[in-house]
C-alpha positions as CSV (number, residue, x, y, z in Angstrom):
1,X,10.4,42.4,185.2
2,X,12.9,39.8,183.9
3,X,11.4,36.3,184.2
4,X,7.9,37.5,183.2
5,X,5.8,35.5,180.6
6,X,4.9,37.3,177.7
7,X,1.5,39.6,177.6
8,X,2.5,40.2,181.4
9,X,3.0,44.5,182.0
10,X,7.0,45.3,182.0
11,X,7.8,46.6,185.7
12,X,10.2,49.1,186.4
13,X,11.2,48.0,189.9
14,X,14.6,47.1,189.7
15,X,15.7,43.4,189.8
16,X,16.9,42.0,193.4
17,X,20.4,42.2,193.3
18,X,23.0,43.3,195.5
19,X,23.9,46.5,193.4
20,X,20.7,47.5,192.2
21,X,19.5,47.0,195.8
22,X,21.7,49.1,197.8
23,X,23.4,45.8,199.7
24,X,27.3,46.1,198.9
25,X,29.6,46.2,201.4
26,X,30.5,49.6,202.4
27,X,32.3,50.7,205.3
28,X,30.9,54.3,207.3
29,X,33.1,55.2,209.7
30,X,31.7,56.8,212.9
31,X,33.6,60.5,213.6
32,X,34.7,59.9,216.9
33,X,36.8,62.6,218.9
34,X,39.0,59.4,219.7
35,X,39.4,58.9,216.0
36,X,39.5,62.7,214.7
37,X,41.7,64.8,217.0
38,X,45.0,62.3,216.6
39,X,44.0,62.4,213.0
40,X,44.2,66.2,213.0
41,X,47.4,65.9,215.0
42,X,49.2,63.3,212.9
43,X,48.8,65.7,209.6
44,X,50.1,68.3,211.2
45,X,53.3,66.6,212.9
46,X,53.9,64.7,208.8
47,X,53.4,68.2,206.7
48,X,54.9,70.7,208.5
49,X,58.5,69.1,208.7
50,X,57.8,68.4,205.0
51,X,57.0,71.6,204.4
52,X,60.1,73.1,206.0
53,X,61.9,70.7,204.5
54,X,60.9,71.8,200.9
55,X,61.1,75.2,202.1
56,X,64.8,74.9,202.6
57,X,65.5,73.3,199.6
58,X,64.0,76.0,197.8
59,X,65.9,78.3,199.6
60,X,69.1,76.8,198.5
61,X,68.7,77.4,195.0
62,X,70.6,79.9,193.6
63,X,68.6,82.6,191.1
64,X,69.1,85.7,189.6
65,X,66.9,88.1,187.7
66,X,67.4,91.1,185.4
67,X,64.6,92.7,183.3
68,X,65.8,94.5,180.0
69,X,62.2,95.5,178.5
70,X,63.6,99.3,178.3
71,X,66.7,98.3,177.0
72,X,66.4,100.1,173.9
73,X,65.8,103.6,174.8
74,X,69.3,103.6,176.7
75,X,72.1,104.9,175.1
76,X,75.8,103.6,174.6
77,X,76.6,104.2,177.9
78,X,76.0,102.0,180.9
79,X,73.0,102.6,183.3
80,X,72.6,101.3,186.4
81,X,69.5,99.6,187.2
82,X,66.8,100.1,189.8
83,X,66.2,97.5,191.8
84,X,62.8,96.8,191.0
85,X,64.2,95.9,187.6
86,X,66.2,92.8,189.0
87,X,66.4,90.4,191.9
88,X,69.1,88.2,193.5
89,X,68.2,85.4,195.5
90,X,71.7,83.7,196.1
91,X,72.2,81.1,199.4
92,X,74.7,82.7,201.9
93,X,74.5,86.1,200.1
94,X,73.0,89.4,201.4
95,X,71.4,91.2,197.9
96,X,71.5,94.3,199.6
97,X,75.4,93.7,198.9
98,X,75.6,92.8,195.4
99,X,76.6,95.2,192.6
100,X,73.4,96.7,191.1
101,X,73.7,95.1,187.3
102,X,73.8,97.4,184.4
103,X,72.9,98.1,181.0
104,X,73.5,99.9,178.1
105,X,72.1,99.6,174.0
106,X,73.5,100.2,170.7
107,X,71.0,101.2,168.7
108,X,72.2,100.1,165.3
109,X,72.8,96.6,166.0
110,X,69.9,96.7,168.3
111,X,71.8,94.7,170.8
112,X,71.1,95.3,174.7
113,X,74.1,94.6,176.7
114,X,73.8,93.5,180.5
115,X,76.3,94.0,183.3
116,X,75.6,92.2,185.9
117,X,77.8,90.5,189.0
118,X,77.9,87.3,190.2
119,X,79.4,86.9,193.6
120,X,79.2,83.1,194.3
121,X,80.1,80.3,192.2
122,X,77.0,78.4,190.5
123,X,77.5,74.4,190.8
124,X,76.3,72.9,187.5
125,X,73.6,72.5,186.1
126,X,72.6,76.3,185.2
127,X,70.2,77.2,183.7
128,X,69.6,80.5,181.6
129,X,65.2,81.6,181.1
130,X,63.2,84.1,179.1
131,X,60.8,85.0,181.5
132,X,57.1,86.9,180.3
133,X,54.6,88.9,182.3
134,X,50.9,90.0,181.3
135,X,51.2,86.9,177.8
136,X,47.9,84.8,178.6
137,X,49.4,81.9,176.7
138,X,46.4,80.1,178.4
139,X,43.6,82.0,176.4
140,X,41.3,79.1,174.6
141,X,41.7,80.6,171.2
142,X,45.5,80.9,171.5
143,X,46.2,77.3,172.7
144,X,43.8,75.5,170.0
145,X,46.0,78.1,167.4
146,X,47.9,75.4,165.4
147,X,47.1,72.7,163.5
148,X,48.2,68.9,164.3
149,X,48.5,67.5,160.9
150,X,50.8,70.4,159.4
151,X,53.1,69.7,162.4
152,X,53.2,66.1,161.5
153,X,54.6,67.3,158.3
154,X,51.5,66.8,155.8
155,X,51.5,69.3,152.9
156,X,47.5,71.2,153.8
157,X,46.7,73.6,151.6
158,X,45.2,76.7,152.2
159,X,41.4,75.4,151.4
160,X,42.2,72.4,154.3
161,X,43.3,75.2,156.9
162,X,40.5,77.5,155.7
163,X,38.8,77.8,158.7
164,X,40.3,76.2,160.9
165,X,41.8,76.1,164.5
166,X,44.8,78.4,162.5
167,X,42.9,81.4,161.4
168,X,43.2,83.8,161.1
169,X,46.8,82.9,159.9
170,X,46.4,79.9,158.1
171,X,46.8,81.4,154.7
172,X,47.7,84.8,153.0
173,X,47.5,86.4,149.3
174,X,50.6,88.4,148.0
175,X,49.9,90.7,144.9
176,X,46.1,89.2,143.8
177,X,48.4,85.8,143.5
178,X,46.9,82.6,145.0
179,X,46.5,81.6,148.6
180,X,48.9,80.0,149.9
181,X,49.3,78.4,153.6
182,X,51.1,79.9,156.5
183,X,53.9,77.5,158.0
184,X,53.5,76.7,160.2
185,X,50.0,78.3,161.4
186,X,48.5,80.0,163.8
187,X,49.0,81.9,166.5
188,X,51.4,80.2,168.6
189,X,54.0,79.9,166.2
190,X,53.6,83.5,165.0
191,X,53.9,84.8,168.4
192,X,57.4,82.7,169.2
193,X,59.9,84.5,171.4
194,X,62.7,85.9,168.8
195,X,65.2,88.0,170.9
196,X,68.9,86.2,170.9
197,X,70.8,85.3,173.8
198,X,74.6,85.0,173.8
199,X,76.3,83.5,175.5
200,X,77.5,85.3,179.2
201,X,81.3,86.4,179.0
202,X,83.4,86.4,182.1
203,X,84.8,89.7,182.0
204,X,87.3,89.5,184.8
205,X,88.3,86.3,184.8
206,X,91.3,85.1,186.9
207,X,95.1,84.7,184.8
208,X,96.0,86.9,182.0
209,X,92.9,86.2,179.8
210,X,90.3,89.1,178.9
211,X,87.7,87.5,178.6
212,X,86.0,83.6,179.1
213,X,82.9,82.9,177.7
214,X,80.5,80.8,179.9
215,X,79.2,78.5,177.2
216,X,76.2,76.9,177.4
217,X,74.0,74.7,175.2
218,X,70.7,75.4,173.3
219,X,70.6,71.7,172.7
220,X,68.6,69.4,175.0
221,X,65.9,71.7,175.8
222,X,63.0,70.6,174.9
223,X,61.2,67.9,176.1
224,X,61.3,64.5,174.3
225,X,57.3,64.4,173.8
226,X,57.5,67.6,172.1
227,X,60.2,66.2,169.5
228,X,58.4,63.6,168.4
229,X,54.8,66.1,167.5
230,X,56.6,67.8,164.8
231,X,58.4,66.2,162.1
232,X,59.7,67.2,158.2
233,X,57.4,69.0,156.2
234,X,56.7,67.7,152.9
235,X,56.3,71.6,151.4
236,X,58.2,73.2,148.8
237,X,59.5,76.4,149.6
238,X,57.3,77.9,146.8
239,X,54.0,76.5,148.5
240,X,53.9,78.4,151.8
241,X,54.9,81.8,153.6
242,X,56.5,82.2,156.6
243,X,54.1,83.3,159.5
244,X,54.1,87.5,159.3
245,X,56.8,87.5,162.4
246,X,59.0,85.0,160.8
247,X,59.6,87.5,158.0
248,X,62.8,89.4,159.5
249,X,64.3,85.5,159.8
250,X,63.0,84.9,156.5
251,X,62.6,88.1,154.2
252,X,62.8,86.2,151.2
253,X,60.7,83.5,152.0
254,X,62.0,79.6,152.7
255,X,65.4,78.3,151.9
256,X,65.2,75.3,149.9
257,X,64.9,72.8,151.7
258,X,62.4,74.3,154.6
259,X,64.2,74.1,158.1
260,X,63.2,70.9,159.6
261,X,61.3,72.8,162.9
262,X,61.7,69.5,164.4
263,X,65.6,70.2,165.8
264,X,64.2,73.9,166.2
265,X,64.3,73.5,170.2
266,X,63.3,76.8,171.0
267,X,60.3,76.6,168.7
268,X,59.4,73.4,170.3
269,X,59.8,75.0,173.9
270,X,57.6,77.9,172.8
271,X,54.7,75.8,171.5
272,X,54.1,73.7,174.8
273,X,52.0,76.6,176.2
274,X,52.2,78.3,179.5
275,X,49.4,78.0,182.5
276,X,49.9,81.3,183.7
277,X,50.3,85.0,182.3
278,X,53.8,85.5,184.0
279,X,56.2,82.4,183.0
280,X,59.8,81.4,182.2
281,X,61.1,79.3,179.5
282,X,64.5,77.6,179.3
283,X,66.7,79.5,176.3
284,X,70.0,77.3,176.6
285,X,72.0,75.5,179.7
286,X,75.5,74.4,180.8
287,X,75.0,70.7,183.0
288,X,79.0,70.4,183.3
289,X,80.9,73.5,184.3
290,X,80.5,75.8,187.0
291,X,79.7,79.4,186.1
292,X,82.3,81.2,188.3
293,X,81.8,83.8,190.4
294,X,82.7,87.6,188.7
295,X,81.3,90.0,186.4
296,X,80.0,89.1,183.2
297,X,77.9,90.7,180.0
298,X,75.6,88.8,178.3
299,X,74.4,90.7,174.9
300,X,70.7,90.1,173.4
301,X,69.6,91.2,169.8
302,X,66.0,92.9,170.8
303,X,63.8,91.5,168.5
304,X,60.5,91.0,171.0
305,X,58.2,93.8,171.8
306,X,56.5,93.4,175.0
307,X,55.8,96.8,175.5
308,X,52.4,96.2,172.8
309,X,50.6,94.1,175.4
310,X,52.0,96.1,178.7
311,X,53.9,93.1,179.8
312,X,57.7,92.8,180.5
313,X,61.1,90.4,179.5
314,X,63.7,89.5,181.7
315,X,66.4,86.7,181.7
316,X,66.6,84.6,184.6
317,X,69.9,82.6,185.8
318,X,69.1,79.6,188.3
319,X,70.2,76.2,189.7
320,X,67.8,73.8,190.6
321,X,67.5,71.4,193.5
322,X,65.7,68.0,193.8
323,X,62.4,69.9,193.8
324,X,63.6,71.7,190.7
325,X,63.6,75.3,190.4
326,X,63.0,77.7,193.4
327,X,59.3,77.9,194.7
328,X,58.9,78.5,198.1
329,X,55.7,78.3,197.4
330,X,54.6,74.6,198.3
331,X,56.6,74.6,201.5
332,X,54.9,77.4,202.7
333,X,51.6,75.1,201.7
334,X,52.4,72.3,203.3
335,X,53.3,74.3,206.4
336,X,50.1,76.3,206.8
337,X,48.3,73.2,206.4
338,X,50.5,71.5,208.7
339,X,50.0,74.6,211.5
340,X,46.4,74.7,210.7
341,X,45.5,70.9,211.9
342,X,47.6,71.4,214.6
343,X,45.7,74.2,215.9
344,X,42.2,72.8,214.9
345,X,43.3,69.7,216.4
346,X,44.2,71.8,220.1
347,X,40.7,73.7,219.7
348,X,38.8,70.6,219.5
349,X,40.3,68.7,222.1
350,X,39.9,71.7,224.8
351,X,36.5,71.8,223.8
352,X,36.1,68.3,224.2
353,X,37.8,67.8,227.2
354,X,36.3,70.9,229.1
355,X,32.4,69.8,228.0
356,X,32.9,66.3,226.8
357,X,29.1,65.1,224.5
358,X,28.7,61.3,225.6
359,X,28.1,59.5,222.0
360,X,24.2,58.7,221.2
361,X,22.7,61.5,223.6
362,X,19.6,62.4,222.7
363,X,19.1,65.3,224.5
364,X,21.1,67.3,221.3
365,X,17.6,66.0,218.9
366,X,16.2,69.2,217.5
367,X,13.5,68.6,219.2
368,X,14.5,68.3,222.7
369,X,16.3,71.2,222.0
370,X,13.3,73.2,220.9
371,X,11.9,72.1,224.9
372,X,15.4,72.9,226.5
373,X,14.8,76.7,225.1
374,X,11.5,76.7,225.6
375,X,10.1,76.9,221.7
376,X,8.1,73.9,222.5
377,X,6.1,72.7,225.1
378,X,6.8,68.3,226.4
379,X,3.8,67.0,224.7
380,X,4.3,68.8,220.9
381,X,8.1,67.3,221.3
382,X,6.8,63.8,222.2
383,X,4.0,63.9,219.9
384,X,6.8,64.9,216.8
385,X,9.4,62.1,218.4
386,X,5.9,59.5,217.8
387,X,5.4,61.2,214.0
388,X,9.2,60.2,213.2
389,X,8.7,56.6,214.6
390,X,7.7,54.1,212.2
391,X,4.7,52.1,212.7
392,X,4.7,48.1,213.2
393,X,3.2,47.4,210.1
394,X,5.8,50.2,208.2
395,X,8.4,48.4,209.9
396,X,7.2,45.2,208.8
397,X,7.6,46.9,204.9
398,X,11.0,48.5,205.4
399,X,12.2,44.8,206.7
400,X,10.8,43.0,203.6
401,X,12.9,42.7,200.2
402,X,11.4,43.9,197.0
């Protein structure tokens, strides 16, 4: 004990302050039905108007949907598409209405072109998305994939990534010739979404032009945290390979100098990894102009196959409102928990006005109980109510301080 003189025994009984002791202020409220039901009743009247309120918000943005994952065994000709391969959800608009989009593939440019018709005007901004089923971007190996210094731009070589959170692509051998470091490595940036996206073309546009292309920027993407994790690399072309993906982009290795992946917004939107398996990312947007309504084609060069890990690929065309994109999701949250206070709260005061329990009755004791039923006779109950009771003297110890 603190204070003792020396040659005394140590003590572990704690020392006598208010802390150690167990005497801070604390407040424990008493659950009251005059303090419970109106709290029940006051959540429920505050999150279900929310709730609706997000809920029609959500409803007002303005989405569209086309999966193209069997694109490429289509011929020239266009082929209409069945409707679980798309999905309109456009304010004011019946889908059921809408011209079923289309598609066709040319097999030598391996482009995939999309039909598809817009019948409401899209207020700015508009946003175009790759969207991905069944890719577990959230697997613990996959996310850890890439390595933090080679990002920063520091020239590691292939012994420093041996190893390492990259492999098993953080290096590779060509012809018996020395090892020499993937870049960047790992799996994430191997994996990188690759199919194009051009632009959407207004194919029936009002006047005497053929055509008006709906342009939209692949600039101002990314997110400004993500910019500043990568920066120049300090490699040579001659000191690394491309990842084994990047080789249709690159089939001769690097120019000289290596593309600063930095300005590279859609590799910076790929590698800020996904929390589920199904997920959008933006490809390129338009925050000025309104896409009008019509038909348009928008042309992709199929590089991605999805088809190896039975997921799909879509594009996606959206607005956003100010809870961003569409997700009726946490309306619909807000109002089930909303309804289900409200309905607890109705339970509990019927129940507590039809066979009201006066506060301290002691009648509801187990042990009373046991005697209501008949489990126990009166003199075992008052026999266990005397166990329970202190004695004088124990009362005297639980009243004195340590």
């Amino acid at each position: 004990m603190a204070g003792t003189s020396a040659g005394e025994p140590k003590s572990k009984r704690p020392s006598n302050t208010a802390f150690k002791q167990q005497r801070l202020r604390a407040w424990q409220p008493l659950l009251t039905p005059k303090s419970v039901l109106p709290t029940f009743f006051i959540i429920g009247i505050i999150f279900a108007p929310i709730g609706g309120w997000l809920l029609w918000a959500s409803d007002r943005v303005n989405e569209l949907r086309i999966d193209y994952t069997n694109c490429d065994r289509l011929g020239t000709a266009f082929v209409t598409l069945d409707s679980n391969d798309y999905e309109y959800h456009l304010h004011g608009i019946n889908s059921n209405s809408i011209t079923k989009p289309k598609q066709r593939y040319d097999s030598e440019e391996r482009v995939c072109t999309i039909s598809f018709n817009l019948p409401k005007d899209l207020e700015p901004d508009v946003f175009l998305y790759y969207r991905l089923t069944n890719f577990y971007q959230n697997h613990r190996r996959y996310t850890k994939s890439f390595d933090v210094d080679q990002l920063k731009g520091k020239t590691r070589s292939a012994s420093d990534l041996n190893n390492g959170d990259c492999s098993p692509l953080d290096s590779h051998s060509e012809n018996g010739g020395p090892k020499k470091p993937y870049y960047p490595c790992g799996l994430i940036a191997n994996s990188i979404f690759n199919d194009t996206i051009r632009q959407p073309v207004l194919t029936n546009p009002s006047g005497n032009q053929n055509t008006v292309t709906y342009k939209m920027s692949e600039t101002g993407i990314a997110w400004t945290a993500d910019k500043k994790r990568v920066n120049p690399t300090g490699y040579k072309p001659s000191d690394v390979f491309p990842p084994p993906n990047w080789r249709e982009k690159y089939p001769n290795g690097y120019p000289d100098p290596i593309p600063d992946l930095g300005k590279d917004e859609h590799f910076l939107v790929w590698m800020r990894t996904a929390g589920l398996p199904t997920f959008r990312k933006l490809y390129m947007k338009n925050t000025q102009d309104t896409m009008a309504s019509g038909f348009y084609q928008i042309d992709i060069v199929m590089n991605y196959d999805t088809r190896s890990f039975g997921g799909t690929k879509s594009i996606v065309i959206s607005t956003t409102s100010f809870i961003g994109g569409r997700n009726p999701v946490l309306g619909i949250a807000f109002i089930v928990v909303g309804g289900l206070c409200v309905l607890l709260g109705c339970i509990f005061a019927i129940r507590h006005f039809y066979r009201p329990r006066r506060l301290g009755d002691h009648t509801y004791l187990s042990w009373n109980q046991q005697v209501a039923s008949g489990l126990a006779d009166n003199s075992a109950a008052s026999a266990t109510a005397r166990n329970t009771q202190p004695t004088s003297g124990a009362q005297g110890l639980l009243r004195q301080r340590p």
